[in-house]
Backbone of each chain as ProteinMPNN parsed JSONL, in Angstrom:
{"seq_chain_A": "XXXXXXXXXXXXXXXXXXXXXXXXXXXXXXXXXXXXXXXXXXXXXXXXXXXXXXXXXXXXXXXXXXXXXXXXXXXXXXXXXXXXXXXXXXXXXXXXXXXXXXXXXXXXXXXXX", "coords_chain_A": {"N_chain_A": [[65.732, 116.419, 179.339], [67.014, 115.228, 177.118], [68.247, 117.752, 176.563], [70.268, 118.107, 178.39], [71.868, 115.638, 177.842], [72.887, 116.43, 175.416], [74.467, 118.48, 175.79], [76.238, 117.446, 177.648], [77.477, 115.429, 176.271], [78.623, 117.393, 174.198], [80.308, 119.049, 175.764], [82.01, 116.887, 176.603], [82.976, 116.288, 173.811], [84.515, 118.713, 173.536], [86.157, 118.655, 175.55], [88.062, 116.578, 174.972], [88.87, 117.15, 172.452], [90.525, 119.758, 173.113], [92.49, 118.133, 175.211], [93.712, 116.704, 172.971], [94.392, 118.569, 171.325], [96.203, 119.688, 172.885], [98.109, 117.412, 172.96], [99.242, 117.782, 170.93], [100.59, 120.019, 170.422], [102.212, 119.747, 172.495], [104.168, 117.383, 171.417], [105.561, 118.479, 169.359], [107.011, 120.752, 170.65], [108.244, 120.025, 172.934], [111.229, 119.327, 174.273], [112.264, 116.525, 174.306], [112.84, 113.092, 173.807], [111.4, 111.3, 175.691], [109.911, 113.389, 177.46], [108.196, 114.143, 175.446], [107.01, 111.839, 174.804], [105.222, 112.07, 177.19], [103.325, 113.723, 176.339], [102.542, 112.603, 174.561], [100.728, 110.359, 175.704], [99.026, 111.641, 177.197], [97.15, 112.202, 175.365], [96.503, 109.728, 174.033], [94.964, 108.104, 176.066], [93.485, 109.918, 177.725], [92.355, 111.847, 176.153], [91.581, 110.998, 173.82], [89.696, 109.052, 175.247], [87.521, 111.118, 176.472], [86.69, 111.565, 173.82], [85.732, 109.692, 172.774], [83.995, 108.943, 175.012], [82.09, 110.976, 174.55], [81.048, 110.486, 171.639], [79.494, 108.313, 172.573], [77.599, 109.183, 174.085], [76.337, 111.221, 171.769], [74.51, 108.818, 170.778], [72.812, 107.243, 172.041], [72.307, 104.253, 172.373], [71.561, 100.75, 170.917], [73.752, 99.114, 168.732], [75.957, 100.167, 168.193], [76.792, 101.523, 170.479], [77.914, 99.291, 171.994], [79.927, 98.752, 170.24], [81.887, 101.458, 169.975], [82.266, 100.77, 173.115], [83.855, 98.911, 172.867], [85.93, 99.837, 171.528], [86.599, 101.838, 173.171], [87.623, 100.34, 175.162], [89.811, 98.717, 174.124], [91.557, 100.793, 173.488], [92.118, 101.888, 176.099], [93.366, 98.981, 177.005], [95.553, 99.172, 175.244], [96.987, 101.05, 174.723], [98.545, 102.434, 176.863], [100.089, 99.627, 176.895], [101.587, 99.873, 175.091], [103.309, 101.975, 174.549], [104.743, 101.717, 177.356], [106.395, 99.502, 176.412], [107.711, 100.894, 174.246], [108.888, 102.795, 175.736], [110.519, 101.187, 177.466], [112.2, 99.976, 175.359], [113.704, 101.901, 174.312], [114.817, 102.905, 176.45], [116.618, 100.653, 176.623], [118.128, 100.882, 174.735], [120.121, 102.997, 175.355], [119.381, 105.299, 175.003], [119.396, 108.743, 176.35], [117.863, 110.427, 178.798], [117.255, 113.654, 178.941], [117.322, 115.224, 181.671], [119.659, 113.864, 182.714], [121.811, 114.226, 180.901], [122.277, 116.729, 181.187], [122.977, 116.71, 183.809], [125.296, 115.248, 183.517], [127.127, 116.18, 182.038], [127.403, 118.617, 183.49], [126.826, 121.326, 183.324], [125.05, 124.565, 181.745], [124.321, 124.38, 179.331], [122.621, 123.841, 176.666], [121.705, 120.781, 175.087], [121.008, 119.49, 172.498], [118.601, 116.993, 171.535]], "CA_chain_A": [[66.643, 115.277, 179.488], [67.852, 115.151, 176.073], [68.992, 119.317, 176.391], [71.414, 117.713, 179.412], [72.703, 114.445, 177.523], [73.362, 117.141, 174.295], [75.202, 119.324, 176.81], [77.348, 116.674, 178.246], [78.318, 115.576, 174.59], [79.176, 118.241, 173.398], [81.684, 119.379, 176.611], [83.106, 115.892, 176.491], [83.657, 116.574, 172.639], [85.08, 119.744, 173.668], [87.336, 118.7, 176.647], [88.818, 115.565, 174.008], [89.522, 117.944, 171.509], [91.442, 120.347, 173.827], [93.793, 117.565, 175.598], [94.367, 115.974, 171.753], [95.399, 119.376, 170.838], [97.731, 119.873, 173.817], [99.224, 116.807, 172.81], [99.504, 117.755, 169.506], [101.512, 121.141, 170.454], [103.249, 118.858, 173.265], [104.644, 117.021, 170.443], [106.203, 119.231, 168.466], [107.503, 121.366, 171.339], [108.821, 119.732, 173.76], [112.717, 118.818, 173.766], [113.233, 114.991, 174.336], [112.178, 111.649, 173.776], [110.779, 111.036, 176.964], [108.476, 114.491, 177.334], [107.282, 113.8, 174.025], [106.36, 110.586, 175.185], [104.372, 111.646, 178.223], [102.32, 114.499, 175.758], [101.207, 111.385, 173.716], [100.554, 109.338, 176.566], [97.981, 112.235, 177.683], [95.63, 112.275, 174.301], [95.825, 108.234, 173.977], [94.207, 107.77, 177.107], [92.306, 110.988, 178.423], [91.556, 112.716, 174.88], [90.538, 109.355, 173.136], [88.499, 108.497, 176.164], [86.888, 111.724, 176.233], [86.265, 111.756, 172.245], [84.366, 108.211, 172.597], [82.521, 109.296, 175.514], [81.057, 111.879, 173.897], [80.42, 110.122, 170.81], [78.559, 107.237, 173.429], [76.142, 109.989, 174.438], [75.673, 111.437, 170.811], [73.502, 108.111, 169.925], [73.36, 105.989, 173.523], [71.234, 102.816, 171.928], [71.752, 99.918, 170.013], [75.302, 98.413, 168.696], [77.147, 101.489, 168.031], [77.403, 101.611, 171.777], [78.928, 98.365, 172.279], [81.281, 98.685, 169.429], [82.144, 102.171, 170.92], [82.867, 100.596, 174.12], [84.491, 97.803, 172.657], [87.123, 100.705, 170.901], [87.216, 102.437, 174.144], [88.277, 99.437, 176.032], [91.03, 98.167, 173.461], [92.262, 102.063, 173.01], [92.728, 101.849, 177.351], [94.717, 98.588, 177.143], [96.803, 98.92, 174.551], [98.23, 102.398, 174.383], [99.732, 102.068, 177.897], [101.486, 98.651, 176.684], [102.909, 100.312, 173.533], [103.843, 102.993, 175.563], [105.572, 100.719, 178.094], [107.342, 98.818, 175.656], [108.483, 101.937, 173.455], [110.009, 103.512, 176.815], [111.876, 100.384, 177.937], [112.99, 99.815, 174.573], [114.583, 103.384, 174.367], [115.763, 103.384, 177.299], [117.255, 99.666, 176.915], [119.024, 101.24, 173.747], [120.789, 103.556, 175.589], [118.716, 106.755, 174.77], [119.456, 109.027, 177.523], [116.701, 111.342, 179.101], [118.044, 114.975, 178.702], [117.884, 115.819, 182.278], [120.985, 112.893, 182.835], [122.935, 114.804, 180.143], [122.46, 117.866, 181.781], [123.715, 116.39, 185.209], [126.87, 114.574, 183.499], [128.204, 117.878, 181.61], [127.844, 120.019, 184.797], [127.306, 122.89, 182.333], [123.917, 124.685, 181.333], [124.413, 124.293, 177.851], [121.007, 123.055, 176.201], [121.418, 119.556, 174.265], [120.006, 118.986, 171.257], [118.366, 115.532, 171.623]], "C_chain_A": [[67.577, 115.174, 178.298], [68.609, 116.502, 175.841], [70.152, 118.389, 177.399], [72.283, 116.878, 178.558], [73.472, 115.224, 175.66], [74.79, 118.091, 175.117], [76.139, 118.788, 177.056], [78.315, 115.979, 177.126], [78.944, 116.262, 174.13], [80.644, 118.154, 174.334], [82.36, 118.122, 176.496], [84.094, 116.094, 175.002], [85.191, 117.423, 172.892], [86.307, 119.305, 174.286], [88.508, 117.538, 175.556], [89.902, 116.682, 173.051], [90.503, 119.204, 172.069], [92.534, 119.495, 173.782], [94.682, 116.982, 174.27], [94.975, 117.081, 171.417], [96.815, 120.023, 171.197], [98.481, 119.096, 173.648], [100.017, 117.249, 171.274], [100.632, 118.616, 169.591], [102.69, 119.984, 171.309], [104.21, 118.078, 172.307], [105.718, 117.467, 169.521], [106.982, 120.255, 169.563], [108.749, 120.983, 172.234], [110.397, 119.055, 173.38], [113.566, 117.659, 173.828], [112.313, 113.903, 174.248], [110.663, 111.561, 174.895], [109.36, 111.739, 177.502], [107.434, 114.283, 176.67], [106.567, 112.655, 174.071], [104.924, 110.775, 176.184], [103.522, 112.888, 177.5], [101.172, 113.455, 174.845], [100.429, 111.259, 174.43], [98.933, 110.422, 177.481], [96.284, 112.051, 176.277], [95.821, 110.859, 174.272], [95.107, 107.562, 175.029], [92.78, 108.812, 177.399], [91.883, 111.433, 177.24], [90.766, 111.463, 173.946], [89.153, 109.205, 173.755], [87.167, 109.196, 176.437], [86.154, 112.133, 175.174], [84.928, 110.619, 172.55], [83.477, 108.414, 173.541], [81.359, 109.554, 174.948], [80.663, 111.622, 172.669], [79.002, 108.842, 171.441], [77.485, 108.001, 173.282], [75.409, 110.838, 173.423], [74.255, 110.065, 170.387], [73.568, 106.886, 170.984], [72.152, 104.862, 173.351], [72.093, 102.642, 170.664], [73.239, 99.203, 170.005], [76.466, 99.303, 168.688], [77.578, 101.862, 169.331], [78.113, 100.782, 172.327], [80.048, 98.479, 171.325], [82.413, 99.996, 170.035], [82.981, 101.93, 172.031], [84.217, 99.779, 174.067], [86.004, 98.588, 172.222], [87.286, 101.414, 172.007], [88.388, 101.031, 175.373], [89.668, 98.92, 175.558], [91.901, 99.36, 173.505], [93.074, 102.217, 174.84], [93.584, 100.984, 177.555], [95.827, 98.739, 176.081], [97.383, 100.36, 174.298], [98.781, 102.399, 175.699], [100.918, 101.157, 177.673], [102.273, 99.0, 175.769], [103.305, 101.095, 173.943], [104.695, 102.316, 176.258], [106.747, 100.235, 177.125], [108.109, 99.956, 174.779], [109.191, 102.399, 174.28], [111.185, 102.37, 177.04], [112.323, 100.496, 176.509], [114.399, 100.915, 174.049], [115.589, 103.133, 175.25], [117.119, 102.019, 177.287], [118.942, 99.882, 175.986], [119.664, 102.165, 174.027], [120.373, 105.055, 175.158], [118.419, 107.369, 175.994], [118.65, 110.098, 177.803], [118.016, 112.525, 179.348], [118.253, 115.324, 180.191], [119.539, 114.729, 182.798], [122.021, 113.612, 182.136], [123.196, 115.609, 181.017], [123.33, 118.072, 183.195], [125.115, 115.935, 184.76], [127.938, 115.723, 183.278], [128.261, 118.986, 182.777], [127.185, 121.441, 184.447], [125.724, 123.292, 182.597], [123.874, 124.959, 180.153], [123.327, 123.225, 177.524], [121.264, 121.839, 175.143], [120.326, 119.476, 173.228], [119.812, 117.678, 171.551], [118.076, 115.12, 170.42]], "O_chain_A": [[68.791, 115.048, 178.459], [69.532, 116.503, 175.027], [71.065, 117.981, 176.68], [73.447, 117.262, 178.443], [74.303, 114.654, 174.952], [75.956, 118.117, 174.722], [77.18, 119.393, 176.802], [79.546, 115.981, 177.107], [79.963, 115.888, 173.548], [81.682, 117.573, 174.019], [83.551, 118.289, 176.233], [85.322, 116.085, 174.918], [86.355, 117.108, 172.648], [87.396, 119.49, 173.742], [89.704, 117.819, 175.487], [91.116, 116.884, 173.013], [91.32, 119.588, 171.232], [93.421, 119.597, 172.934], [95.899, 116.799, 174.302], [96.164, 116.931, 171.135], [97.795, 120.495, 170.621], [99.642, 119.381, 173.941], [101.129, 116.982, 170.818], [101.661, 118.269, 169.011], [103.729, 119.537, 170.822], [105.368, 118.314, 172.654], [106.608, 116.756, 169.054], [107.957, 120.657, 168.927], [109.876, 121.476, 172.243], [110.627, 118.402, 172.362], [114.771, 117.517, 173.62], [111.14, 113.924, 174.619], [109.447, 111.719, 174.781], [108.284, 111.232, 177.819], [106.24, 114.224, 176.964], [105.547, 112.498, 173.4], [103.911, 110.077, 176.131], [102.708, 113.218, 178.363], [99.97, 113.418, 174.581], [99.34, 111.805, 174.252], [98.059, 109.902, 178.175], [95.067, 111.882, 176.362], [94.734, 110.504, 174.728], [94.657, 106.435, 174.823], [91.574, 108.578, 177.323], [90.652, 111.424, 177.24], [89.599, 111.278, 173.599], [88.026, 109.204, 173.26], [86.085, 108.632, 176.602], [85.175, 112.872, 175.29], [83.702, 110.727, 172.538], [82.287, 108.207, 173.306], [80.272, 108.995, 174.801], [79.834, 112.439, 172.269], [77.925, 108.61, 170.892], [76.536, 107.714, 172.553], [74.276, 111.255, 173.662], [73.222, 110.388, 169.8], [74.196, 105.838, 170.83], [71.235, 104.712, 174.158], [72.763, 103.337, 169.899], [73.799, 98.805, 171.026], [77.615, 99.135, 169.097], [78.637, 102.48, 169.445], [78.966, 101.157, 173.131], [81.174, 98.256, 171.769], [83.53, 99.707, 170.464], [84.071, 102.48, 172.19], [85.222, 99.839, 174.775], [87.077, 98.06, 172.516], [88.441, 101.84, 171.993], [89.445, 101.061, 176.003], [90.572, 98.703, 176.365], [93.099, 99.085, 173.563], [94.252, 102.55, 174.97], [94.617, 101.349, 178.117], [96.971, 98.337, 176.293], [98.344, 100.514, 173.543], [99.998, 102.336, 175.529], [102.102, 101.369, 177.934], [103.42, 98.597, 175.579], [104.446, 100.993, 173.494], [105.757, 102.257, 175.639], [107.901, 100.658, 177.2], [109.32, 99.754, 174.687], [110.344, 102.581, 173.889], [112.393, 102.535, 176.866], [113.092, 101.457, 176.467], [115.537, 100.72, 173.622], [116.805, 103.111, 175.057], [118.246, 102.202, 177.747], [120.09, 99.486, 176.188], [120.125, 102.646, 172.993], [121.263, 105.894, 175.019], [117.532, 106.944, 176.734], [118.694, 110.928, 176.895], [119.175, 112.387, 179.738], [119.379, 115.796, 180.352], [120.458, 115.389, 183.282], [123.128, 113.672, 182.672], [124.199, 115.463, 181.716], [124.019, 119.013, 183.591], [126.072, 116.176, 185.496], [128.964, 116.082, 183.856], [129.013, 119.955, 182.875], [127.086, 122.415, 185.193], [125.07, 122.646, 183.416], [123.266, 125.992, 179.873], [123.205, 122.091, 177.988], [120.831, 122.205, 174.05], [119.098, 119.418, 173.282], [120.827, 117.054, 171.862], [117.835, 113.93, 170.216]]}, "seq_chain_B": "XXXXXXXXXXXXXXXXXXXXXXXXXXXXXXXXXXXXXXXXXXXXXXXXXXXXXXXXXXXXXXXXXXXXXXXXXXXXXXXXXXXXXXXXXXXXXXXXX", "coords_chain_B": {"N_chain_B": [[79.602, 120.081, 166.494], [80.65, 117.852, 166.708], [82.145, 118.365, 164.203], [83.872, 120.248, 164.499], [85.388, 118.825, 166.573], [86.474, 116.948, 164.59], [87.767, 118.494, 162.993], [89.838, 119.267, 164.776], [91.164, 116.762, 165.24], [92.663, 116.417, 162.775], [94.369, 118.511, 162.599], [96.253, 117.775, 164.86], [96.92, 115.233, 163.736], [98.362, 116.296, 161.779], [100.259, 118.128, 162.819], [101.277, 115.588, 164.406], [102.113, 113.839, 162.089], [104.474, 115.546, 161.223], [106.634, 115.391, 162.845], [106.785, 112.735, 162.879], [108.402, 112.954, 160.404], [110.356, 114.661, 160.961], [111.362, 113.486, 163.277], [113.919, 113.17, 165.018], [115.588, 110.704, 166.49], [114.977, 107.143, 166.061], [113.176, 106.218, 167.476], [111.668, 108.383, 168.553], [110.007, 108.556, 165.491], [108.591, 106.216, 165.659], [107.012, 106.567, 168.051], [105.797, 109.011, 166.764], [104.36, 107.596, 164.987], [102.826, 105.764, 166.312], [101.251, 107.522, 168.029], [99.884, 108.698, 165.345], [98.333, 106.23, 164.449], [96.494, 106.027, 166.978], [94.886, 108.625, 166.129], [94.039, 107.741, 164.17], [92.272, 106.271, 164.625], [89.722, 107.547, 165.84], [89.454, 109.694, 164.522], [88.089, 108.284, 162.284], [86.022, 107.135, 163.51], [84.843, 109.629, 164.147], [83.728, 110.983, 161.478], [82.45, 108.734, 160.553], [80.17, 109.168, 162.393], [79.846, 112.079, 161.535], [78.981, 111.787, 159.018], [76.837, 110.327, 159.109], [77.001, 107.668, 159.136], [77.079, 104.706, 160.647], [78.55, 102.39, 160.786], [80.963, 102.497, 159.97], [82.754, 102.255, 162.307], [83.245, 99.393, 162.686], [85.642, 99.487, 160.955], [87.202, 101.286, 162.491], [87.853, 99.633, 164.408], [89.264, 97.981, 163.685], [91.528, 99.292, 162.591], [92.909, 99.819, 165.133], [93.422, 97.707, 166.069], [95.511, 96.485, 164.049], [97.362, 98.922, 164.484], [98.596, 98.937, 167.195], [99.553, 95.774, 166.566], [101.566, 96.631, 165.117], [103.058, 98.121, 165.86], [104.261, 96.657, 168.117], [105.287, 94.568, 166.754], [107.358, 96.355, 165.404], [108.627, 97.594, 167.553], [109.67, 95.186, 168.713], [111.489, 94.124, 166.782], [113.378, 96.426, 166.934], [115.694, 95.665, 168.658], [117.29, 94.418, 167.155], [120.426, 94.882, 165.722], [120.504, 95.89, 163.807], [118.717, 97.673, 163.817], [120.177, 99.352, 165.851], [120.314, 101.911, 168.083], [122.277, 105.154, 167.824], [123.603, 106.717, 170.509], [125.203, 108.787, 170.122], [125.033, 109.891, 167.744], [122.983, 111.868, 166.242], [121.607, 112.697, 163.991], [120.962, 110.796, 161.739], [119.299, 107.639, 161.892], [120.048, 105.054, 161.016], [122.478, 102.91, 161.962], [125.785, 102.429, 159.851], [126.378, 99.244, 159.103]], "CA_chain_B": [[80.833, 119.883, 167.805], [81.727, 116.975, 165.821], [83.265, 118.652, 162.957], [85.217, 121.017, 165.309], [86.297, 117.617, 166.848], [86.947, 116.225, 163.502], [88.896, 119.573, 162.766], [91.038, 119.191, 166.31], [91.989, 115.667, 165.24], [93.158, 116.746, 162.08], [95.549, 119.475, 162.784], [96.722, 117.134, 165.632], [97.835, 114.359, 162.854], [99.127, 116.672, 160.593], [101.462, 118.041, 163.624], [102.186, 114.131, 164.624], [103.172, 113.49, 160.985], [105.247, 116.68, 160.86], [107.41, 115.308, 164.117], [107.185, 111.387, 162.3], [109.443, 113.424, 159.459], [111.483, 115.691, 161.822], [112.337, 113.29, 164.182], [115.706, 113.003, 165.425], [115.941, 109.801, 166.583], [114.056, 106.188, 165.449], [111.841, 105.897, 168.678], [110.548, 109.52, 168.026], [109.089, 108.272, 164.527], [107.774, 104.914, 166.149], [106.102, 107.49, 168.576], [104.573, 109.86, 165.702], [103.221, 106.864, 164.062], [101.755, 104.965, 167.656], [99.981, 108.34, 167.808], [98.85, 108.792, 163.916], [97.448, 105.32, 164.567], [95.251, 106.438, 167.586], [93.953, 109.562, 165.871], [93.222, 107.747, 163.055], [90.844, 105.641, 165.32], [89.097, 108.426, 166.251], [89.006, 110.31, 163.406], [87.126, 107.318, 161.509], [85.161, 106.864, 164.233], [84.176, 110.667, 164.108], [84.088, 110.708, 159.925], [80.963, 107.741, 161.116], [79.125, 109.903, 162.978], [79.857, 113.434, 160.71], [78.317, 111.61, 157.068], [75.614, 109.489, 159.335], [77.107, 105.748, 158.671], [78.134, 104.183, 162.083], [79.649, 101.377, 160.169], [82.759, 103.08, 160.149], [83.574, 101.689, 163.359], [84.242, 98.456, 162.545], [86.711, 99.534, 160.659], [87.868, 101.558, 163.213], [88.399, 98.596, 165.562], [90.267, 96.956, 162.683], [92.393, 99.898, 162.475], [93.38, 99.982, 166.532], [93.998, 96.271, 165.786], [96.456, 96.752, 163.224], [97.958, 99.943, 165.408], [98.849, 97.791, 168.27], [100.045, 94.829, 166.036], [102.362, 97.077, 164.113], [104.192, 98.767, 167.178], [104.579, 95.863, 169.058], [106.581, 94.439, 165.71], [108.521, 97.262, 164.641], [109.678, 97.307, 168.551], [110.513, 93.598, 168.58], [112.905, 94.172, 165.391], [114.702, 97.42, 167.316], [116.264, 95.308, 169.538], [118.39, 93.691, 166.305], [121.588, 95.42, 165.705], [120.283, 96.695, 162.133], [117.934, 98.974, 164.162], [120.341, 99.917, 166.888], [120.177, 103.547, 168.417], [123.751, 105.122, 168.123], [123.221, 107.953, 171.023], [126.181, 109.777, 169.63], [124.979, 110.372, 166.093], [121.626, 111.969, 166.624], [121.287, 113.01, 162.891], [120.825, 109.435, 161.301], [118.961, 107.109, 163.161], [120.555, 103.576, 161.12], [124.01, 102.526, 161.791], [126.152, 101.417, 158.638], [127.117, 97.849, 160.123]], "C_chain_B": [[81.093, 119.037, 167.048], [82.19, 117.706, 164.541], [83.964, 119.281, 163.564], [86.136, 120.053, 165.888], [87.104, 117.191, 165.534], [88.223, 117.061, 162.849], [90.407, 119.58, 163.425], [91.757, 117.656, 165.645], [93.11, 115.54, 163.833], [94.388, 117.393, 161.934], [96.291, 118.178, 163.966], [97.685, 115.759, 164.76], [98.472, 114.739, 162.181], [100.1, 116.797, 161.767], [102.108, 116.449, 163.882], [103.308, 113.501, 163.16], [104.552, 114.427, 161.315], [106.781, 116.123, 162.083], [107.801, 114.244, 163.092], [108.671, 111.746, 161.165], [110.957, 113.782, 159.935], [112.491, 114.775, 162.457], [113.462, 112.948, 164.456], [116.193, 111.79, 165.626], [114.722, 108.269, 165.998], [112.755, 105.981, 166.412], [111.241, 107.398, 168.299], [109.18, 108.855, 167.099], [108.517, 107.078, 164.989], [107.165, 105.849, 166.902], [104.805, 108.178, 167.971], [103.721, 108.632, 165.563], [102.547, 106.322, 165.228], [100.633, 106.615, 167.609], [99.401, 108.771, 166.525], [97.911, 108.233, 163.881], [96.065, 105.722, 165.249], [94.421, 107.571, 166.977], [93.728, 109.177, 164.704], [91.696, 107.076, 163.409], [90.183, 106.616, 165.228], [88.72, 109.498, 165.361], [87.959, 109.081, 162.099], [85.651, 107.35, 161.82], [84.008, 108.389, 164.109], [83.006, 111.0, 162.91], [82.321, 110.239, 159.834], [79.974, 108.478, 161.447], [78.844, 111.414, 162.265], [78.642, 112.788, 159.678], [77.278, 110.496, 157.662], [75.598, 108.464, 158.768], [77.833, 105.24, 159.529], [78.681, 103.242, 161.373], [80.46, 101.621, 160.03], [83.572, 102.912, 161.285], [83.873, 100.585, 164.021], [85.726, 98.431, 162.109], [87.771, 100.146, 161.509], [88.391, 100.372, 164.419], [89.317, 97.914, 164.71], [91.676, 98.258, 162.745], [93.393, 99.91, 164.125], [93.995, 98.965, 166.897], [95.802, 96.172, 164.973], [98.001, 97.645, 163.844], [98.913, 99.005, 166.038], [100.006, 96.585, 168.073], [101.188, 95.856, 165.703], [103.974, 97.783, 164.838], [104.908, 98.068, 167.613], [105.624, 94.937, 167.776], [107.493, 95.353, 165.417], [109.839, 97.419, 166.395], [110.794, 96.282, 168.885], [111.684, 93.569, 167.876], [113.975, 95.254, 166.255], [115.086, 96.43, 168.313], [117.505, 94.374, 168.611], [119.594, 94.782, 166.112], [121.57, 96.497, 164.508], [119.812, 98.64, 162.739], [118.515, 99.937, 165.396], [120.704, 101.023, 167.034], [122.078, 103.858, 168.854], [123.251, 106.637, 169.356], [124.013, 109.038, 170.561], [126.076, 110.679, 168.339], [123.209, 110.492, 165.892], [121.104, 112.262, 165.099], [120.39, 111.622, 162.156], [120.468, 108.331, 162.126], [119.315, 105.313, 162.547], [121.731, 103.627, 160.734], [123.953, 101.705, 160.617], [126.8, 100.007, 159.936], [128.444, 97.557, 159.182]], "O_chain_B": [[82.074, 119.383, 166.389], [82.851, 116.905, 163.88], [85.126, 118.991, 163.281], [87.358, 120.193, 165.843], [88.333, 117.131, 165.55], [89.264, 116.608, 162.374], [91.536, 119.769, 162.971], [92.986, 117.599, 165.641], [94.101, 114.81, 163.803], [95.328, 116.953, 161.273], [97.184, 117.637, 163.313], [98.821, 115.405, 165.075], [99.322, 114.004, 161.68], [100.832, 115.824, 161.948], [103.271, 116.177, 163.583], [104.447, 113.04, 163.09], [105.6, 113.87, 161.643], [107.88, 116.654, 161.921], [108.813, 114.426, 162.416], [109.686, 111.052, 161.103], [112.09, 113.454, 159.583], [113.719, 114.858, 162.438], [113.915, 112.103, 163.685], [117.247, 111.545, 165.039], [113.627, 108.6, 165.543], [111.617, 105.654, 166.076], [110.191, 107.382, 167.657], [108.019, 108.66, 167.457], [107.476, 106.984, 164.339], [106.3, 106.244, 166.121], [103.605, 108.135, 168.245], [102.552, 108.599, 165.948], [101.335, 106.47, 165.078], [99.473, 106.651, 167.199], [98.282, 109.274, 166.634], [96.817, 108.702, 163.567], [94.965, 105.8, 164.702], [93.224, 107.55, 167.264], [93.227, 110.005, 163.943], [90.584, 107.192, 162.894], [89.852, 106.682, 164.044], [87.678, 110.135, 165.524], [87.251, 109.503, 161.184], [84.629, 107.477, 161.146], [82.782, 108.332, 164.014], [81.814, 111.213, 163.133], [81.356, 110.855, 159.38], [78.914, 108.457, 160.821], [77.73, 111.92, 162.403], [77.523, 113.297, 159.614], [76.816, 109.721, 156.825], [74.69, 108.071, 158.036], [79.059, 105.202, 159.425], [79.885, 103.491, 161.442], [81.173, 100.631, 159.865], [84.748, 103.261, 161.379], [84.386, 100.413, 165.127], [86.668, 97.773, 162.55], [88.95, 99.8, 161.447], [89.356, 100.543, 165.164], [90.191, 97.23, 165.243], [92.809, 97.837, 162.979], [94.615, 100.023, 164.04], [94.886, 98.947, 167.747], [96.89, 95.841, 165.444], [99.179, 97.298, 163.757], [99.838, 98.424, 165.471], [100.95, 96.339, 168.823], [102.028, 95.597, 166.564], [105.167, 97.882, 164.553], [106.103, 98.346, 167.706], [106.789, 94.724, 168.11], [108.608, 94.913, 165.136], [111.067, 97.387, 166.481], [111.994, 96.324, 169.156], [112.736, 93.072, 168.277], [115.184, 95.026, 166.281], [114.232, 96.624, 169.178], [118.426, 93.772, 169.163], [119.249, 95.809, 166.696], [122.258, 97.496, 164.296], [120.122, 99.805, 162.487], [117.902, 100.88, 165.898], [121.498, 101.435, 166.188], [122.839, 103.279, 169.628], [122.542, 107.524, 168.88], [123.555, 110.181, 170.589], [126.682, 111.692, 167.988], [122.415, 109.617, 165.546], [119.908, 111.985, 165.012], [119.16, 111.635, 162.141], [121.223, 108.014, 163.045], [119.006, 104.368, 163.274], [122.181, 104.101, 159.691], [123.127, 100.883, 160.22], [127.353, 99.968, 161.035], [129.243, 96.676, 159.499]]}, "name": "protein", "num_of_chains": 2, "seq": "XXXXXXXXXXXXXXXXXXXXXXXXXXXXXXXXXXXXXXXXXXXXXXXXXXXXXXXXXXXXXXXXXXXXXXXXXXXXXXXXXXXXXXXXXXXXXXXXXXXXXXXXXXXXXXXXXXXXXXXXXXXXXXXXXXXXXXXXXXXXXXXXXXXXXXXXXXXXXXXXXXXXXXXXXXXXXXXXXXXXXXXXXXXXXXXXXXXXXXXXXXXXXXXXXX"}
């Protein structure tokens, strides 16, 4: 029982630490606001969620599991709303998503954003 | 597995800083830092469980606190004229007024 709940720890570890690192490259790669936005928007939800899992099932008694939960639950609402609010605000400011450029100029000339 | 985690979250903030520096426009670096914040959660939280002292995740709830708070102000202010996004002048992200 405890070989399984070591097992399932770990791969959650594992799978966290993947999607955080895809965002991490996502980040640095990708070529606009917006992209870059939705590479975060993958590790503050799914790689977080998967990190704290798998810290749940490292030590699943006592308070460290409610506090745990308590940081998984605040980490689910509030990186969507700061997310939310960082997009409208962009977009309210007139920061234009690259494929819009791409449609106004006609051209295939690559924009620096 | 947690220090390879603890490793992954590492390289992952150094890249987020590395963008927070780079970036081109002001919402970028409000971006880097909304995600520095979260992987600092999580790297605390890890940190806790690496050196065997869960008490490190109070502080981590204080830190996700703070996060949250800090975004949701620095957004509030871009909407003043000081902080407004010129789309034309992607170099410099504050207009001289």
């Amino acid at each position: 029982m405890e070989l399984i709940v070591n097992i399932s720890s770990a791969s959650c570890l594992l799978i966290g630490s993947f999607l955080c690192l895809s965002g991490g490259v996502g980040i640095m790669r990708l070529p606009d606001f917006y992209t870059r936005m939705h590479a975060v928007g993958v590790t503050d939800t799914l790689g977080a969620g998967m990190i704290l899992i798998g810290l749940i099932l490292q030590n699943p008694e006592g308070l460290v599991v409610i506090k745990l939960l308590l940081i998984l639950v605040m980490t689910i609402f509030i990186s969507p709303v700061a997310s939310h609010a960082l997009a409208k605000a962009a977009y309210r400011n007139d920061l234009v998503p690259l494929s819009d450029r791409n449609e106004n100029k006609g051209g295939t000339e690559s924009s620096n954003p | 597995m947690l220090i390879a985690a603890t490793l992954a979250i590492l390289v992952v903030m150094i890249l987020a800083i590395i963008r927070g520096f780079v970036g081109p426009t002001l919402y970028d670096r409000i971006l880097a830092v909304n995600m520095f914040g979260t992987k600092t959660v999580l790297l605390i939280s890890l940190l806790g469980f690496v050196m065997g002292r869960p008490e490190f995740l109070d502080i981590a709830i204080v830190y996700a606190l703070i996060n949250f708070i800090s975004i949701i102000g620095v957004l509030h202010f871009s909407d003043s004229a000081v902080f407004r996004h010129d789309p034309h002048d992607t170099g410099s992200t504050k207009k001289e007024s």
